[in-house]
C-alpha positions in Angstrom: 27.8 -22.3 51.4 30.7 -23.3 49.4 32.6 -21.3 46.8 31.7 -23.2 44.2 27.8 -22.9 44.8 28.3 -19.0 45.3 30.0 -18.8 42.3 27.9 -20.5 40.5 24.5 -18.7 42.0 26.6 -14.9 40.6 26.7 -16.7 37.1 23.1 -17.3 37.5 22.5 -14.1 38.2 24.5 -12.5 35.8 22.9 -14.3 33.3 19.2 -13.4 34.2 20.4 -9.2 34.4 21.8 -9.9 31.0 18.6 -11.8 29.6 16.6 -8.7 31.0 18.5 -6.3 29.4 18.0 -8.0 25.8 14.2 -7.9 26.7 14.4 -4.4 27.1 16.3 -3.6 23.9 14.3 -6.1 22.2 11.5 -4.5 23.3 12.3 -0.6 22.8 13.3 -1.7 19.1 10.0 -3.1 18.2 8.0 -0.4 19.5 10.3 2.3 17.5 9.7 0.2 14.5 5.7 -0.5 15.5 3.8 1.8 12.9 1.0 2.8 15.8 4.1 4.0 18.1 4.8 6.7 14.6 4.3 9.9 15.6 0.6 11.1 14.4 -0.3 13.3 11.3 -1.2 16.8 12.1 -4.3 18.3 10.3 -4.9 19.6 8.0 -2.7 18.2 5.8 -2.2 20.9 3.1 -0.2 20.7 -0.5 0.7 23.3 -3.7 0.1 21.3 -6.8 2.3 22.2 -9.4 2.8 20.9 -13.1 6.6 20.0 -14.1 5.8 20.8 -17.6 5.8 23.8 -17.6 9.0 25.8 -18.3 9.2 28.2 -15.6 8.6 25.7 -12.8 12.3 24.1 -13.3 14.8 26.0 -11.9 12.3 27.3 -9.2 13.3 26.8 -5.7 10.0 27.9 -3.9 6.4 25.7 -4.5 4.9 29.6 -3.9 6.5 30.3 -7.4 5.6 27.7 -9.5 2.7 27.4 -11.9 -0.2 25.0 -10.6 -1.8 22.6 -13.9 -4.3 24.1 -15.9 -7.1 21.2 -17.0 -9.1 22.2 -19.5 -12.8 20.9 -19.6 -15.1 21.1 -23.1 -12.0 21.6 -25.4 -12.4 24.0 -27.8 -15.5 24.9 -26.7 -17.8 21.8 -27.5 -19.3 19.3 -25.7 -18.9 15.7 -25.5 -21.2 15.8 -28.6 -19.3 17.9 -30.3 -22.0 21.4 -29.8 -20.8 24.7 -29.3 -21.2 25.7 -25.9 -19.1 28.7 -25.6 -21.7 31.1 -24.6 -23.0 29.6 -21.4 -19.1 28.3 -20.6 -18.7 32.4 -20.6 -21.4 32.9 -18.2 -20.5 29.9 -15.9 -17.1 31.3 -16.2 -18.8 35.1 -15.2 -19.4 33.6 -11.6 -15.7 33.5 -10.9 -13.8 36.1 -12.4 -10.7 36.2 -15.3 -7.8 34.4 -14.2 -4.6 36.2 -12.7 -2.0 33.4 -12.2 -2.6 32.1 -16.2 -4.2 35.2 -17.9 -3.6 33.5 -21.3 -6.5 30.7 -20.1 -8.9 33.5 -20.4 -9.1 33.2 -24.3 -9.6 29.9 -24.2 -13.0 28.7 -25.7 -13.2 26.1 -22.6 -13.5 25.5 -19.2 -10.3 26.2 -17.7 -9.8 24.7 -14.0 -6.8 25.1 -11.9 -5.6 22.6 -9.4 -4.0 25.0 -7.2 -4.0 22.8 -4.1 -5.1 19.9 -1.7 -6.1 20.1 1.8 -6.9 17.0 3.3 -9.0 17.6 7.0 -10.5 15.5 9.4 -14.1 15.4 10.2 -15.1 15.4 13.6 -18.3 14.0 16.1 -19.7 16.7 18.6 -17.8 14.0 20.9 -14.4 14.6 19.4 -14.0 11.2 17.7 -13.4 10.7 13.8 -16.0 10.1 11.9 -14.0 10.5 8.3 -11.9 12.7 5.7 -13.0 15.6 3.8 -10.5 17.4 0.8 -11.1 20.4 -0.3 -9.8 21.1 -4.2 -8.4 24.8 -4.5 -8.3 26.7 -7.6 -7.6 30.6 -8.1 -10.6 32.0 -6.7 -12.5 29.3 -4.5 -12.4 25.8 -3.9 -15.0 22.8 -3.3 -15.0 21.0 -0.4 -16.2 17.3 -0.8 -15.9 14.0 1.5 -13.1 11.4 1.2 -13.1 8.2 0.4 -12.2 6.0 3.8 -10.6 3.6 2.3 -8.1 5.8 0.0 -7.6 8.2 2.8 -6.3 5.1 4.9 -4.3 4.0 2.2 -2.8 7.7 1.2 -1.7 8.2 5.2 -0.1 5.1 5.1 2.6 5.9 2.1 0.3 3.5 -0.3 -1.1 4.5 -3.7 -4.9 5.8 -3.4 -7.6 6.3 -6.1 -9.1 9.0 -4.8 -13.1 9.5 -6.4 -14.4 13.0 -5.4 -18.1 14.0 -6.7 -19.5 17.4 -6.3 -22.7 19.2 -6.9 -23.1 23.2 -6.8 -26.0 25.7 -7.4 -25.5 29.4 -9.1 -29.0 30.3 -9.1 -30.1 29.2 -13.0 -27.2 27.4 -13.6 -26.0 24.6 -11.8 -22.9 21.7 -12.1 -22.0 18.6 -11.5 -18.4 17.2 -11.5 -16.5 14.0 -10.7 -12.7 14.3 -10.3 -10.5 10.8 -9.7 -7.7 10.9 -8.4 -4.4 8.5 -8.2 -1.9 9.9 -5.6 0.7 8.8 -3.1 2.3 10.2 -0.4 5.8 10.5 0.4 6.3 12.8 3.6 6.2 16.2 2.3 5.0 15.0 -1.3 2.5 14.1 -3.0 2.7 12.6 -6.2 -0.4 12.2 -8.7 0.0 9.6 -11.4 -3.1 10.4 -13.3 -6.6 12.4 -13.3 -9.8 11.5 -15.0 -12.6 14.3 -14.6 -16.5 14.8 -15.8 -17.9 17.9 -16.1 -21.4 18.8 -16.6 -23.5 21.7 -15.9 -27.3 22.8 -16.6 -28.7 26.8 -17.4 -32.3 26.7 -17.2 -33.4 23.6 -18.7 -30.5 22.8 -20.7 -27.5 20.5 -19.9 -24.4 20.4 -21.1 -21.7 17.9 -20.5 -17.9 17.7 -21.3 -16.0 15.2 -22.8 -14.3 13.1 -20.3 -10.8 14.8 -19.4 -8.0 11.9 -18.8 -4.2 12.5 -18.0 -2.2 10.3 -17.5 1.8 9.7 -15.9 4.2 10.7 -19.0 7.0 8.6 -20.2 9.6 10.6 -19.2 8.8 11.1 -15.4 7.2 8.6 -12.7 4.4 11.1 -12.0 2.3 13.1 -13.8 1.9 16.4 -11.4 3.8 16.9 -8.2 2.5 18.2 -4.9 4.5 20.1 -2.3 3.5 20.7 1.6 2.8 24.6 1.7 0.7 27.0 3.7 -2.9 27.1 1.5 -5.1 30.3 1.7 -8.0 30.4 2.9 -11.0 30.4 -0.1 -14.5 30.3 -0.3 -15.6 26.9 0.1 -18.6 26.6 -2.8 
């Protein structure tokens, strides 16, 4: 074998170790950058709402300390045609006690709610796979657990804006309700932001119903969002 030809077979190699090595990189780059190589979100996925208007959330450090938003259905009292309906909003509001975290919501003539918190959980088969999404909506007291949208919840775990429509339906013995709550959120790691919320309320005592007008909030001009959510610890409530 002559120089030349050994030299020239080292080059070759050289080359081919050096090509390999590219691959490799190459290779270990795309699969950091590969979305199903990102490391999996743990459930449940759990957030403290809380409303930047109010004054006493601002210079708060700690999501435990600030004030979740207070929505109020049938506004002053009247329903979405304009009858009184404070009496059997007082006994719908019997079932769950005064409020604590905004005592001065108990004089008002409507339905205060309280979006305390979101926690998003998976639903499970018998055989461990995933058959969908449930989110439960916390207030003071309780919270109501409802099925989620597929197609949002793909949507939300991907960073993407997600309407979000949650219905509900709940019995108190003579009285029961029937609400509708959408939802526009995103997710940004820890945060969630909600742009806007549209809700309909109605309930019936004994044979008569009575329905809100339709609550909708929007994003304010002087912020990007409209409420803000914050990754906490949730209690643990009685699901209705």
């Amino acid at each position: 074998m002559s120089l030349n030809s050994f030299s020239t077979r080292s080059q070759l190699a050289c080359s081919a170790y050096s090509l390999v090595m590219v691959l490799i990189a190459l290779a270990a780059t795309l699969h950091a950058a590969d979305p199903v190589a990102k490391k999996a979100d743990e459930f449940p996925l759990e957030f403290r709402i809380v409303d930047p208007d109010n004054p006493k959330n601002a210079s708060l450090a700690k999501v435990e300390d600030k004030l979740p938003p207070l929505i109020i259905m049938f506004p002053e009292g009247k329903t979405a045609d304009k009858v009184d309906a404070t009496a059997p909003i007082g006994r719908l509001e019997g079932f769950r006690g005064k409020s604590k975290m905004l005592p001065a919501s108990n004089d008002d003539p409507g339905l205060p709610v309280l979006l305390y918190g979101l926690r998003f959980l998976e639903r499970k088969g018998a055989d461990g796979k995933l058959e969908g999404y449930d989110v439960e909506l916390q207030g003071e007291f309780n919270a109501v657990k409802v099925s989620a949208p597929t197609e949002a919840m793909a949507d939300f775990l991907a960073g993407k804006k997600a309407t979000f429509v949650l219905e509900s339906k709940l019995q108190y013995g003579i009285i029961s309700t029937q609400s509708q709550t959408k939802l526009e959120m995103s997710r940004s790691g820890d945060q969630i932001f909600i742009y806007s919320v549209e809700g309909d309320f109605t309930f019936r005592e004994a044979f008569t119903f009575y329905k809100s007008a339709t609550l909708k909030t929007e994003t304010p001009t002087k912020r990007k969002y409209l409420y803000l959510g914050e990754k906490a610890k949730l209690p643990t409530l009685r699901i209705l």
